[in-house]
DSSP file (Angstrom, degrees, kcal/mol; ACC not computed):
  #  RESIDUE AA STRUCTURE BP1 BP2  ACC     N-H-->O    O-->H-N    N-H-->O    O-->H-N    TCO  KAPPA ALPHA  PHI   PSI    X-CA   Y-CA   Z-CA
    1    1 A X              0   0    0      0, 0.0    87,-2.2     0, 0.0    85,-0.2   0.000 360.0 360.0 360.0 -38.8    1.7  178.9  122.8
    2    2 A X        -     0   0    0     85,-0.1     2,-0.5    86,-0.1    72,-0.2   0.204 360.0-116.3 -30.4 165.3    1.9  177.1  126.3
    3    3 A X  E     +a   74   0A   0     70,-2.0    72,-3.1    82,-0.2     2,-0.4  -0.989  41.9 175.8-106.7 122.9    1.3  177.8  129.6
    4    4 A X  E     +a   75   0A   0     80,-1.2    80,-0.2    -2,-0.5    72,-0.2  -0.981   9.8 147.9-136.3 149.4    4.5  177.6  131.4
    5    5 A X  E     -a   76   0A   0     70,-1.3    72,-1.1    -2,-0.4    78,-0.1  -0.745  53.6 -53.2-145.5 172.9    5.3  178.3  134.9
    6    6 A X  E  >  -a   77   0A   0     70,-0.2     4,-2.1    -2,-0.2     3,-0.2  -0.356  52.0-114.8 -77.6 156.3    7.8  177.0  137.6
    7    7 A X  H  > S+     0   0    0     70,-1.4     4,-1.9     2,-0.2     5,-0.3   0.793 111.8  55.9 -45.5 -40.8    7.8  173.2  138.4
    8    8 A X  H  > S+     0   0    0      2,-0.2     4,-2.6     1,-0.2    -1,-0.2   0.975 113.1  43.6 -36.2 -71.7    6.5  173.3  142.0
    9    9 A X  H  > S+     0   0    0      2,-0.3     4,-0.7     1,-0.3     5,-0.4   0.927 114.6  53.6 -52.5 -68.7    3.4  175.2  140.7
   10   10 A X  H >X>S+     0   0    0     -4,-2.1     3,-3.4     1,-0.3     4,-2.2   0.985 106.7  49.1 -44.5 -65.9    3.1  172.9  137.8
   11   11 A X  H >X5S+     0   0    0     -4,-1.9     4,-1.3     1,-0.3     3,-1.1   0.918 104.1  52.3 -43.4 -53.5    3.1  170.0  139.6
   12   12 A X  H 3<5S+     0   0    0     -4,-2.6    -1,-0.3     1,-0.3    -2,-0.2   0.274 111.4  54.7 -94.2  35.6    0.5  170.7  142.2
   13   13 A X  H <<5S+     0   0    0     -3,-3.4    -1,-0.3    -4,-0.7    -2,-0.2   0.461 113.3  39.8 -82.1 -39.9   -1.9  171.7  138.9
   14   14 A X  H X<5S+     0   0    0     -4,-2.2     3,-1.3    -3,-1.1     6,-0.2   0.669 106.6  64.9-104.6 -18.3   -1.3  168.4  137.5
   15   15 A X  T 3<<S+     0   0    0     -4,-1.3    -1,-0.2    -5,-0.5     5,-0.2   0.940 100.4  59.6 -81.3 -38.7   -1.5  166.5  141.5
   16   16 A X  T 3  S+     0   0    0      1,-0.1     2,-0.4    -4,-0.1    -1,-0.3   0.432  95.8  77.5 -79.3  31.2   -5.6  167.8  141.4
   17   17 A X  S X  S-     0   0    0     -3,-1.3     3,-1.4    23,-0.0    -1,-0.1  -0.931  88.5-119.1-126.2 128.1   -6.1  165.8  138.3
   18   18 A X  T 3  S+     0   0    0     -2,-0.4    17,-0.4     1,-0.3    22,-0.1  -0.257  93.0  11.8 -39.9 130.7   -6.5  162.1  138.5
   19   19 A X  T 3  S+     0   0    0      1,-0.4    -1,-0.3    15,-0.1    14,-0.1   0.355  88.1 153.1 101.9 -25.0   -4.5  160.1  137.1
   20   20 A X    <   -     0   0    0     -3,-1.4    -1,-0.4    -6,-0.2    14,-0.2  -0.163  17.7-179.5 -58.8 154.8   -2.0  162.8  136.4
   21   21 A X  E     -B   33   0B   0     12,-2.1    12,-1.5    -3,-0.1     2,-0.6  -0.932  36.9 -94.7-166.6 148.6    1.6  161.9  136.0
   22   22 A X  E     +B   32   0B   0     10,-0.2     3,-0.4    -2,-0.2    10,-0.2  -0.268  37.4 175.7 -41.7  99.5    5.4  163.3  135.4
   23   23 A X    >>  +     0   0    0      8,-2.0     4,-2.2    -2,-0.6     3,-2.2   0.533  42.5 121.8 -83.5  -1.1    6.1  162.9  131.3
   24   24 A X  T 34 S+     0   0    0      7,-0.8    -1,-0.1     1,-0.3     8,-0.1   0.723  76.6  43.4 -48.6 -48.1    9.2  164.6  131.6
   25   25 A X  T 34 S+     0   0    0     -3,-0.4    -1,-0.3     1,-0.2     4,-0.1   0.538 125.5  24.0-102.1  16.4   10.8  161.2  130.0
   26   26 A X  T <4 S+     0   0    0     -3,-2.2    -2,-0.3     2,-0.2    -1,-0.2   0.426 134.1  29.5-124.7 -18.6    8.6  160.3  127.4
   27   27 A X  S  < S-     0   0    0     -4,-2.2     2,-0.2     1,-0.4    -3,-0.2   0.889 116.0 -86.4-110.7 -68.6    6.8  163.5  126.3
   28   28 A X    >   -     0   0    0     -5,-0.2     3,-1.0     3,-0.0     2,-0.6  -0.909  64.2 -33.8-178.8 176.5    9.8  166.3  127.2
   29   29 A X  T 3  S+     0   0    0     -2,-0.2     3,-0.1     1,-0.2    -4,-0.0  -0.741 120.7   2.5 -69.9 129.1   10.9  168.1  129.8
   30   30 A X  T 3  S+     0   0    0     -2,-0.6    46,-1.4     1,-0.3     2,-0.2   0.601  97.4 130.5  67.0  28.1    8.5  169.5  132.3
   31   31 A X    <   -     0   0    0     -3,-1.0    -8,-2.0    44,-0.1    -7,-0.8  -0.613  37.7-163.6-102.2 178.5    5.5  167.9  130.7
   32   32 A X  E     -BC  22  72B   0     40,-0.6    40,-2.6    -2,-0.2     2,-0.4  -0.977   7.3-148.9-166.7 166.9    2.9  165.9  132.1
   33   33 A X  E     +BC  21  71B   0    -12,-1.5   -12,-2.1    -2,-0.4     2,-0.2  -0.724  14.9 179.4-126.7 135.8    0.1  163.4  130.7
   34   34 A X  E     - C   0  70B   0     36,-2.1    36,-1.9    -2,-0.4   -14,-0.1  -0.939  41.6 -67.0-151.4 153.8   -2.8  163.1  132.3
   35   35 A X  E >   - C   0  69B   0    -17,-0.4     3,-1.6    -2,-0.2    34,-0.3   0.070  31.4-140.9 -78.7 155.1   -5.8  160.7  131.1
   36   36 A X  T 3  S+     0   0    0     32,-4.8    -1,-0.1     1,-0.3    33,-0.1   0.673  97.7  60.3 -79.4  -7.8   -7.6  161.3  128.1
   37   37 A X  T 3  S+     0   0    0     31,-0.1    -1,-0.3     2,-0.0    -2,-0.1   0.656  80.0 122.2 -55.2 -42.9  -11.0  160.5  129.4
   38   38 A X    <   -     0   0    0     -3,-1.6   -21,-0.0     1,-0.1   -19,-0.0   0.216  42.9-169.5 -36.1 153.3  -10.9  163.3  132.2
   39   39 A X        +     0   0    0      2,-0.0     2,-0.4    16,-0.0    -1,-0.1  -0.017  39.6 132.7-144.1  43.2  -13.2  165.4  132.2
   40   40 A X        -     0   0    0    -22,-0.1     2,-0.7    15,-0.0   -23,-0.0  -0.661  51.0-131.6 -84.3 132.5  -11.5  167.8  134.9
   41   41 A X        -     0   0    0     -2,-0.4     2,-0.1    11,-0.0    13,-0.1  -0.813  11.8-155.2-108.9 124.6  -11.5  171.5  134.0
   42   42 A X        +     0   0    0     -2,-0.7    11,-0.9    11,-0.4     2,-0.3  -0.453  22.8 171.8 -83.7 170.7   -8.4  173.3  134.3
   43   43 A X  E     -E   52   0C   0      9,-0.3     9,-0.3    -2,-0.1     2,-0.3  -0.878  28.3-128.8-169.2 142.3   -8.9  177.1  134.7
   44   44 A X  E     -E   51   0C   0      7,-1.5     7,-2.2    -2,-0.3     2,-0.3  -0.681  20.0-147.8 -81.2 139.5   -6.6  180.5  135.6
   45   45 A X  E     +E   50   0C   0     -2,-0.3     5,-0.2     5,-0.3     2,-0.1  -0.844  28.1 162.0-117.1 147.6   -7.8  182.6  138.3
   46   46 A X  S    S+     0   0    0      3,-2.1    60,-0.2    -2,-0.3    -2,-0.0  -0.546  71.3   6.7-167.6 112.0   -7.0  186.5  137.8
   47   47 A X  S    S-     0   0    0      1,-0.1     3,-0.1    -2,-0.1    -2,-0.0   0.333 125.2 -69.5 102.2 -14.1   -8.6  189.2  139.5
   48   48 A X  S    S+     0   0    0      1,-0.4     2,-0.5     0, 0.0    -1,-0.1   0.645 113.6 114.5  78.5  27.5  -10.6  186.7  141.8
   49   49 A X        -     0   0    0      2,-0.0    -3,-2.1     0, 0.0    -1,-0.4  -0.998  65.8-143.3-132.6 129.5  -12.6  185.7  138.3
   50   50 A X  E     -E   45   0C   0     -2,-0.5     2,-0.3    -5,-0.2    -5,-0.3  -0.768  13.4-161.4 -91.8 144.2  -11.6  182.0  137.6
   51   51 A X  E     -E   44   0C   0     -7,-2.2    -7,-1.5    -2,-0.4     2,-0.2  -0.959  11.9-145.6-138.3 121.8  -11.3  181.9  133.6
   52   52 A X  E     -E   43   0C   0     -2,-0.3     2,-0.4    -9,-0.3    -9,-0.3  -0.671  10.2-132.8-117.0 138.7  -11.6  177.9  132.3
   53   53 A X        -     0   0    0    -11,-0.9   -11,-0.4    -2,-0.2    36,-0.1  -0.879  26.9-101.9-105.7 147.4   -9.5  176.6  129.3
   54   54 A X     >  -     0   0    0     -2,-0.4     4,-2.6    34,-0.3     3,-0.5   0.037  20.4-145.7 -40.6 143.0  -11.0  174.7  126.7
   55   55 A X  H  > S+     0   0    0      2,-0.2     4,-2.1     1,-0.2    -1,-0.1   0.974 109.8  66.1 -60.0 -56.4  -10.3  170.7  126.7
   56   56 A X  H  4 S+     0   0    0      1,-0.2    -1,-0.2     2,-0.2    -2,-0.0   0.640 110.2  27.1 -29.4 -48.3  -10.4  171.1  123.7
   57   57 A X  H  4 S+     0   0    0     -3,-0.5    -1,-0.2     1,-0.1    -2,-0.2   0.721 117.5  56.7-117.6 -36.4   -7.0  173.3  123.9
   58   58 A X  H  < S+     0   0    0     -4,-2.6    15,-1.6    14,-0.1     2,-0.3   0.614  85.1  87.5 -61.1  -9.3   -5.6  171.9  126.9
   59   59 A X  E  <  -D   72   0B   0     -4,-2.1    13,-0.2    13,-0.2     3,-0.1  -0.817  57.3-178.1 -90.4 112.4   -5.6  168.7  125.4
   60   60 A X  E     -     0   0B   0     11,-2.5     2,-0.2     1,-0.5    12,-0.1   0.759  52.1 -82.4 -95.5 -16.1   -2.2  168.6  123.5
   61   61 A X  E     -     0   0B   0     10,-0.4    10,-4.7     3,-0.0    -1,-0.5  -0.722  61.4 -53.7 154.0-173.6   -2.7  164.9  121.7
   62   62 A X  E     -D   70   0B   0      8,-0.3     8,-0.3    -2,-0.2     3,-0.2  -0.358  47.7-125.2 -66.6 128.6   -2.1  161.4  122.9
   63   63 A X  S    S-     0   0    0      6,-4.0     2,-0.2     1,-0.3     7,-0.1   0.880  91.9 -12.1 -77.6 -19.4    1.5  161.1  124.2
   64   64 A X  S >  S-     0   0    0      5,-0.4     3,-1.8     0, 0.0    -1,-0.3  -0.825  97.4 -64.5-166.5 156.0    1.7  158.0  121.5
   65   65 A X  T 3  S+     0   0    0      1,-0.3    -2,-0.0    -2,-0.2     0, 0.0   0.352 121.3  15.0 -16.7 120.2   -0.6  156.0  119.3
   66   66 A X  T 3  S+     0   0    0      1,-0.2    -1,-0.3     2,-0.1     2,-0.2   0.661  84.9 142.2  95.8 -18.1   -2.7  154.2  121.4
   67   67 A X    <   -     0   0    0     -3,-1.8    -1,-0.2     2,-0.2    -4,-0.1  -0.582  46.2-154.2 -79.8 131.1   -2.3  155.8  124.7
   68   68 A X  S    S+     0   0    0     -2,-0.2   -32,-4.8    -6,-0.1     2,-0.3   0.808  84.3  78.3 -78.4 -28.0   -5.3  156.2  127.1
   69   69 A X  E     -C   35   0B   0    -34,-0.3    -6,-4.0   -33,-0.1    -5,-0.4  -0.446  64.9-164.9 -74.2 127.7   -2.9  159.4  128.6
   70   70 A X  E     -CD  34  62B   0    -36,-1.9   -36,-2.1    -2,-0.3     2,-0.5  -0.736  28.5-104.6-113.8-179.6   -2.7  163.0  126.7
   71   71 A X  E     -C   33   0B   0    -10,-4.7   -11,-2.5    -2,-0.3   -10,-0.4  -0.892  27.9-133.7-112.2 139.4   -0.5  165.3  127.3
   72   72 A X  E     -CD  32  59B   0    -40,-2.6   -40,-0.6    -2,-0.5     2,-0.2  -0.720   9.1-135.5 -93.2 124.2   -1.5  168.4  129.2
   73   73 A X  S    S+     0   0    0    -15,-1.6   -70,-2.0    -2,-0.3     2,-0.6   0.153  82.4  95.6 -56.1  -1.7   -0.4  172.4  127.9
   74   74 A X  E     -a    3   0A   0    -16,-0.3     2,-0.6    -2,-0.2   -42,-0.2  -0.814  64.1-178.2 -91.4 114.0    0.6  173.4  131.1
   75   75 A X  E     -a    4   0A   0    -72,-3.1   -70,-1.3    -2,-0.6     2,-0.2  -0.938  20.5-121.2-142.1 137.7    4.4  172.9  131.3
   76   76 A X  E     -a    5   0A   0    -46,-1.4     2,-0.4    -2,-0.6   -70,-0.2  -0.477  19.5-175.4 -79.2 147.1    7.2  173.2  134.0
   77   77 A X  E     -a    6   0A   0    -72,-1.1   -70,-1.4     3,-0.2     3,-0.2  -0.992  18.0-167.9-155.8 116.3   10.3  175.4  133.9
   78   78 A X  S    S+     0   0    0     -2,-0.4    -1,-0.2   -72,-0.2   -70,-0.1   0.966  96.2  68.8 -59.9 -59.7   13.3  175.5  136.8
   79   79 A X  S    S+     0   0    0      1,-0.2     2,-0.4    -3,-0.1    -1,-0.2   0.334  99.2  54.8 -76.1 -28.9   14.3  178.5  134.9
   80   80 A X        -     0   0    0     -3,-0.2     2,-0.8   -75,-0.1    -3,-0.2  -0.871  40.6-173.0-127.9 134.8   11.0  180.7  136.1
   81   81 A X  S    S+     0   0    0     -2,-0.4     2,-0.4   -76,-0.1   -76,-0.1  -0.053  75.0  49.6 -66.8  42.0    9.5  181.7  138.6
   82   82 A X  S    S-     0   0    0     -2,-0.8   -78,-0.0   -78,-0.1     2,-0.0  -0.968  84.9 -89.7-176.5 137.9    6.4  183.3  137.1
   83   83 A X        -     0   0    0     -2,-0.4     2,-0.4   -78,-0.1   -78,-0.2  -0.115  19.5-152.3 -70.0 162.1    3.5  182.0  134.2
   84   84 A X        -     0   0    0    -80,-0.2   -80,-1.2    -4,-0.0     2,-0.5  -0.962  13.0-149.8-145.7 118.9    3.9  182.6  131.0
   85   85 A X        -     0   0    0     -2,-0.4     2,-0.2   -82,-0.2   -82,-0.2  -0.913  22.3-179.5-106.5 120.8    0.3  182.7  129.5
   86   86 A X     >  -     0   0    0     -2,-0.5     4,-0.7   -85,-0.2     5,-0.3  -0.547  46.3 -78.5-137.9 165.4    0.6  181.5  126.3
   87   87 A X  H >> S+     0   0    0     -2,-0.2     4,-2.1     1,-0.2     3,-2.1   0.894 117.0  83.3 -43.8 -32.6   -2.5  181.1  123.3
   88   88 A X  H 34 S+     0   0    0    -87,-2.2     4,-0.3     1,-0.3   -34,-0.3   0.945 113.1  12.0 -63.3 -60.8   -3.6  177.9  125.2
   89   89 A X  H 34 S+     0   0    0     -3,-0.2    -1,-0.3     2,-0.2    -2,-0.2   0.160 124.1  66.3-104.1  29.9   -5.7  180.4  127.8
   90   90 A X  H X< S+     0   0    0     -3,-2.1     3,-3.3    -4,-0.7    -2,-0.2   0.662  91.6  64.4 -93.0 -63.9   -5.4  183.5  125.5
   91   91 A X  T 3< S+     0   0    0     -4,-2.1    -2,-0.2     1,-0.3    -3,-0.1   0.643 104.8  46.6 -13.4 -46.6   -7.5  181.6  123.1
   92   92 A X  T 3  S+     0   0    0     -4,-0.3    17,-0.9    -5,-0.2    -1,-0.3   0.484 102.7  54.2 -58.3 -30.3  -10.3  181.7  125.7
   93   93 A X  E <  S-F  108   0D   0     -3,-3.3     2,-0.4    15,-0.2    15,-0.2  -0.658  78.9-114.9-135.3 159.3  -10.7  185.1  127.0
   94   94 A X  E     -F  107   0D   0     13,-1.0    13,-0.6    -2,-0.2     2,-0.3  -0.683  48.6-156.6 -64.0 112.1  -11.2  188.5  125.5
   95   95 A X  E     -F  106   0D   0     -2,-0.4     2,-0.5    11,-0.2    11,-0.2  -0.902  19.5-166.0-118.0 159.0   -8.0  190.3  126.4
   96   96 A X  E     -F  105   0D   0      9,-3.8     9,-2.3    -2,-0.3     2,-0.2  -0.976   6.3-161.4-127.0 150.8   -6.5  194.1  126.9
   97   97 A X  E     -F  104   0D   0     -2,-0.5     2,-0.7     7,-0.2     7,-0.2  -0.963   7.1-177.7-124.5 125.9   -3.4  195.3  127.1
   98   98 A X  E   > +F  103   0D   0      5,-3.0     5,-2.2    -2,-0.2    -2,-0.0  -0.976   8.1 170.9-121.4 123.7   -2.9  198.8  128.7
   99   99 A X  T > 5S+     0   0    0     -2,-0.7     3,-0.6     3,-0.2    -1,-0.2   0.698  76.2  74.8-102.4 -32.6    0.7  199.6  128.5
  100  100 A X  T 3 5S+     0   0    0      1,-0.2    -1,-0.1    -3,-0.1    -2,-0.1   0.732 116.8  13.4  26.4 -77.5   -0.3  202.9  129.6
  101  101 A X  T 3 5S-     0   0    0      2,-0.1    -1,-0.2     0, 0.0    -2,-0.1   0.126 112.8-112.0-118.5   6.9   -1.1  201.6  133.7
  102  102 A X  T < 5S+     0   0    0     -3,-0.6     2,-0.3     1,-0.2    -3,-0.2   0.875  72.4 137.1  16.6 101.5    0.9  198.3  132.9
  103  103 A X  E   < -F   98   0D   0     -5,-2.2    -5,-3.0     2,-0.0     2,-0.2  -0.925  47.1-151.8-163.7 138.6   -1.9  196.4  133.1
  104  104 A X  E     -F   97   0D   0     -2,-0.3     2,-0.3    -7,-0.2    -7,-0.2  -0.660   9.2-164.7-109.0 172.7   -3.8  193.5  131.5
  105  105 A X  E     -F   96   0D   0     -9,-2.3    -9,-3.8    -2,-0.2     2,-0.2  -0.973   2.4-164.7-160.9 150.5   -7.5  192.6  131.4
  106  106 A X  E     -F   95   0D   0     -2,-0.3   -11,-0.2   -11,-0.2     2,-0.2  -0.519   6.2-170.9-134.9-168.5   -9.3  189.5  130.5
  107  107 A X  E     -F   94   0D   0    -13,-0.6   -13,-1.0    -2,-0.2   -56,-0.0  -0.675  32.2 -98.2 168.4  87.3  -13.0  188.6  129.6
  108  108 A X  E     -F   93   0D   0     -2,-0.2     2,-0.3   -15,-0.2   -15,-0.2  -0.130  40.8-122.4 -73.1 134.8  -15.0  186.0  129.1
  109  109 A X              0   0    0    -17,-0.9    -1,-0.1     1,-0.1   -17,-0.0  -0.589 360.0 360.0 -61.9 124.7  -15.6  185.1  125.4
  110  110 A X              0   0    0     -2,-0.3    -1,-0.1    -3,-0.0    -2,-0.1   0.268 360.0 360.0 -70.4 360.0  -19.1  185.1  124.2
């Protein structure tokens, strides 16, 4: 249900958000926290059409009771080089799959 992608790439998504920070040892591995107050919109570009995930959906909770930091759906992986698109921005979009052309297509929800 993540997005996960390799750690490089993760990281410098999580460096344009204030406030952002490595959670890897309190949250899991390859997470990261960033503050729950933001109002920064994360978004997937495909096609040269930018597609915005919800807060709502990026927002995964509080990283513990009481914490001004939540923890962000975008998570890092040594193990690939390549996203993994998960409900967190499926959730968003109108999708196709043409197995056909191997091809996807996405959409903005109305």
């Amino acid at each position: 249900t993540l997005i996960v992608a390799y750690t490089p790439q993760v990281h410098q998504c999580y460096a344009a958000i204030p406030g952002s920070k490595d959670a890897s040892s309190t949250v899991g591995p390859g997470f990261y926290s960033y503050p729950c107050s933001s109002t920064e919109r994360v978004s997937l570009t495909f096609g040269g059409k930018a597609f915005s995930i919800a807060p709502s959906l990026f927002n995964l909770g509080r990283v513990n009771e009481g914490s001004s930091d939540c923890v962000g759906a975008v998570v890092g992986s040594d193990k690939i080089k390549f996203w993994v698109i998960g409900d967190t921005f499926l959730q968003n979009v109108y999708s196709t799959f043409d197995l056909g052309n191997n091809r996807v297509g996405f959409a903005t929800l109305k």
